[in-house]
C-alpha positions in Angstrom: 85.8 129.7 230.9 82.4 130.9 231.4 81.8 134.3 231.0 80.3 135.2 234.4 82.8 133.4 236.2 85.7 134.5 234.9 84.2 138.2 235.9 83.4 137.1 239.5 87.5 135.3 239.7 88.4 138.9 238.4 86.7 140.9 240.8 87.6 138.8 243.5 91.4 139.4 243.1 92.4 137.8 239.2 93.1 134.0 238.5 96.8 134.8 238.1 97.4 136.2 241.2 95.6 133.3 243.0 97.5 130.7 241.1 100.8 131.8 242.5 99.8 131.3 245.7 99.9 127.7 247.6 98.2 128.6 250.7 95.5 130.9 252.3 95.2 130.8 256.1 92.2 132.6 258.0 91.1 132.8 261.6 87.8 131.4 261.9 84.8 132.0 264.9 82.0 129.5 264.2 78.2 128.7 265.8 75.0 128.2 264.7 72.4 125.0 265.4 73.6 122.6 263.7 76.4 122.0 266.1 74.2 121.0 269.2 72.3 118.9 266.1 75.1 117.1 265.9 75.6 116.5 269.5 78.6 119.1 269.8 78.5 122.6 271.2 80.0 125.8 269.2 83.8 126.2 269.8 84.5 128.4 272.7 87.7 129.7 270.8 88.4 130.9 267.2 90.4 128.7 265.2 93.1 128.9 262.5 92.0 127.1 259.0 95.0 126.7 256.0 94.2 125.6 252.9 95.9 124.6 249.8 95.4 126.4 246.4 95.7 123.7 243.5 94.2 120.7 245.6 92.0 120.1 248.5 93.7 120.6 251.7 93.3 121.8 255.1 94.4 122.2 258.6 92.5 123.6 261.8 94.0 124.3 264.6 93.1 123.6 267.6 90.7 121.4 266.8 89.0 119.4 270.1 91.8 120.4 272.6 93.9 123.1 272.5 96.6 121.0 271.3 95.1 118.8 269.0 94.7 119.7 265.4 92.7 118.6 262.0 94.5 117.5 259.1 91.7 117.0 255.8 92.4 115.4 252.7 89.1 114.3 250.8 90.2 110.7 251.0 91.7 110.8 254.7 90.8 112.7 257.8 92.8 112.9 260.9 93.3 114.5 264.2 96.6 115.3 265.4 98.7 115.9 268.1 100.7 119.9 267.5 103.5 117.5 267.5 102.6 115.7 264.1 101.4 112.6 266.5 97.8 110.6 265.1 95.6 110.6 268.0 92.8 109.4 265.6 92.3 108.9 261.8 89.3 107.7 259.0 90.4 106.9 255.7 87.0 107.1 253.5 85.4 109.1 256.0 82.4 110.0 253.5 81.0 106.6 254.0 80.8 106.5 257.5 78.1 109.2 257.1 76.1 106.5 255.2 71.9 106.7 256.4 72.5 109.7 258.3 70.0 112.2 259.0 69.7 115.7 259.7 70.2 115.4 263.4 72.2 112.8 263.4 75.1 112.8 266.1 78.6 112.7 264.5 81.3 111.5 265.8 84.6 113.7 266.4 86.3 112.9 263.1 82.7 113.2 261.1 82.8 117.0 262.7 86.5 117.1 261.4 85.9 116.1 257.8 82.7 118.2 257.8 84.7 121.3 259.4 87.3 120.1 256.7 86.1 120.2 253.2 83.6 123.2 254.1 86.3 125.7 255.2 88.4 124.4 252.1 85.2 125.2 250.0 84.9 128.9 251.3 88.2 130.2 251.4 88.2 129.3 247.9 85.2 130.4 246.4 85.2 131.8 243.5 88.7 130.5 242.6 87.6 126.6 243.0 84.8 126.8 240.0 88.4 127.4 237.5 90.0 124.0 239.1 90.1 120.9 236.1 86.6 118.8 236.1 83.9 121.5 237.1 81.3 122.1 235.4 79.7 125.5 235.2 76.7 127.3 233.5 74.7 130.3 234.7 71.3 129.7 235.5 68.1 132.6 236.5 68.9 135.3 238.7 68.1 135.4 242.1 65.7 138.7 243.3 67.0 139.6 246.9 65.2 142.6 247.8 65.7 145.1 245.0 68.7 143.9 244.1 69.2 141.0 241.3 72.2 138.2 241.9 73.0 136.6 239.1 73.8 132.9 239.2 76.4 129.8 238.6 75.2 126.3 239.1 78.3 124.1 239.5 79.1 120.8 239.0 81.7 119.4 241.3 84.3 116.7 240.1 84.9 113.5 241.5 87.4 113.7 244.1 86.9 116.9 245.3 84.4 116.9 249.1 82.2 119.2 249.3 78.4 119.6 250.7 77.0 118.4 247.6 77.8 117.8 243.8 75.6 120.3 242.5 75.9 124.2 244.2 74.8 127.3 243.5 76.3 131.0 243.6 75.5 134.3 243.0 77.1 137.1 242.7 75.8 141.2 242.6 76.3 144.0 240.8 79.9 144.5 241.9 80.2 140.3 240.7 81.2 140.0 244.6 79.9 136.6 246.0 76.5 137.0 248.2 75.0 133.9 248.6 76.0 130.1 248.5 73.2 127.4 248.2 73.8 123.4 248.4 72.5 120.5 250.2 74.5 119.1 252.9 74.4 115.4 251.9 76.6 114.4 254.9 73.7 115.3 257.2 70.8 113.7 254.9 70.9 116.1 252.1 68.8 119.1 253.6 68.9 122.3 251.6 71.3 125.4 252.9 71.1 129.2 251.8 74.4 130.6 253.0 74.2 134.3 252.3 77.9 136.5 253.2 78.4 139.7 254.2 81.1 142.6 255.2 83.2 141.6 252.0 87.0 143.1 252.9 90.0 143.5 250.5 93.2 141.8 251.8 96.5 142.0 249.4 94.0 142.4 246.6 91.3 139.5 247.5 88.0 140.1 248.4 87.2 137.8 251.0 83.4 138.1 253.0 84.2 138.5 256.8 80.7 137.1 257.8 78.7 133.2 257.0 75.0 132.9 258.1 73.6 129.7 256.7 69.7 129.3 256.9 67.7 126.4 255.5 66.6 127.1 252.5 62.8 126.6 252.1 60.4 126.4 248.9 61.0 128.6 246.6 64.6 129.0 247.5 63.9 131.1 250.5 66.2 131.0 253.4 64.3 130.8 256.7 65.6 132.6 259.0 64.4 131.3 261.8 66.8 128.4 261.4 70.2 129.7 261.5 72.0 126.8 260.8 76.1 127.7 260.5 77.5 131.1 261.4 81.2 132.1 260.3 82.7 134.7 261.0 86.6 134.9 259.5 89.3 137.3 260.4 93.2 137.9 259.6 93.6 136.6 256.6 97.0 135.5 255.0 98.5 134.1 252.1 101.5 132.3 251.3 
């Protein structure tokens, strides 16, 4: 494993201990522009995201109405009843995004998918960059402030959704994540800087409590006059 990865999976709570869990379940609070963008308005209500540990799965809840729900699988997205029932589904769903723009309007299931693989992606950063099929190698710092990030460029496998197939992440002093950069190719590839804050310690993860994602500029800088996606997370649990 590389080396600065396997000291960012350390400091964020040890391989071993995440690999004997199956799930991780937070309570989520999203806005940001990209919603109206997209021709939706920011949840009024938090929402509760699970994911799986040793493949890509999740479930939001509610999702829509209160008693509808997302289930995510990279090849299938679908909105469900609370009872289990299929009020709509999308096998595929990366293609439907085919020729889309930035400001593109999705449809409910795109926002689904979307809402999907990102929460699957964040809730397991670092741990994902250890899964079979990525590719990782560190690449120049990044100069934030005083302060110098060090950096993993990561190669993502086939099968496995995600804003793009090439991301960056770098980590501080303390090897704690602080900033997540990618283009989001479902929305016409546009660059994202997705800095976190307020890291907590829960049953020995380290987890950020806060998401601001800006576009990211030239020369890599976010402007932060575009706040994109904002996150906050809460109560998190593991099984």
């Amino acid at each position: 494993m590389n080396e600065l990865l396997e000291q960012a999976i350390a400091a964020h709570g040890g391989l071993d201990r995440w690999n004997s869990l199956t799930e991780v379940t937070a309570t989520m609070m999203g806005g940001g522009g990209l919603w109206p963008m997209k021709g939706f308005e920011p949840a009024p209500i938090p929402s509760d995201v699970t994911v799986t540990v040793h493949e890509e799965n999740s479930s939001i809840s509610p999702f829509g109405r209160p008693d509808w729900r997302v289930a995510f699988k990279p090849d299938r997205v679908a909105i469900e009843s609370n009872g289990g029932a299929v009020v709509e589904e999308r096998s595929d769903p990366r293609a439907s995004f085919a020729g889309h723009v930035m400001n593109t309007p999705w449809d409910l299931l795109q926002r689904a998918y979307f809402s999907g693989y990102a929460r699957w992606t964040y809730l397991t950063t670092p741990f994902l960059l250890a899964m079979p099929g990525f590719e990782v190698e560190e690449i120049a710092p990044w100069h934030e402030g005083d302060e110098v990030w060090r950096g993993l460029r990561a190669r993502f496998p086939e099968g496995i959704a995600s804003h793009s197939k090439e991301q960056d992440f770098y980590f501080g002093d303390d090897l704690l994540l602080r900033r997540h950069d990618y283009n989001v190719e479902v929305a016409g590839g546009f660059p994202a800087a997705q800095y976190v804050y307020d890291i907590v310690e829960v049953e020995g993860f380290r987890y950020p409590t806060k998401r601001r994602a800006y576009l990211r500029g030239p020369g890599l800088k976010p402007i932060r006059d575009l706040l994109l996606v904002s996150i906050d997370l809460s109560n998190f649990r593991f099984r």
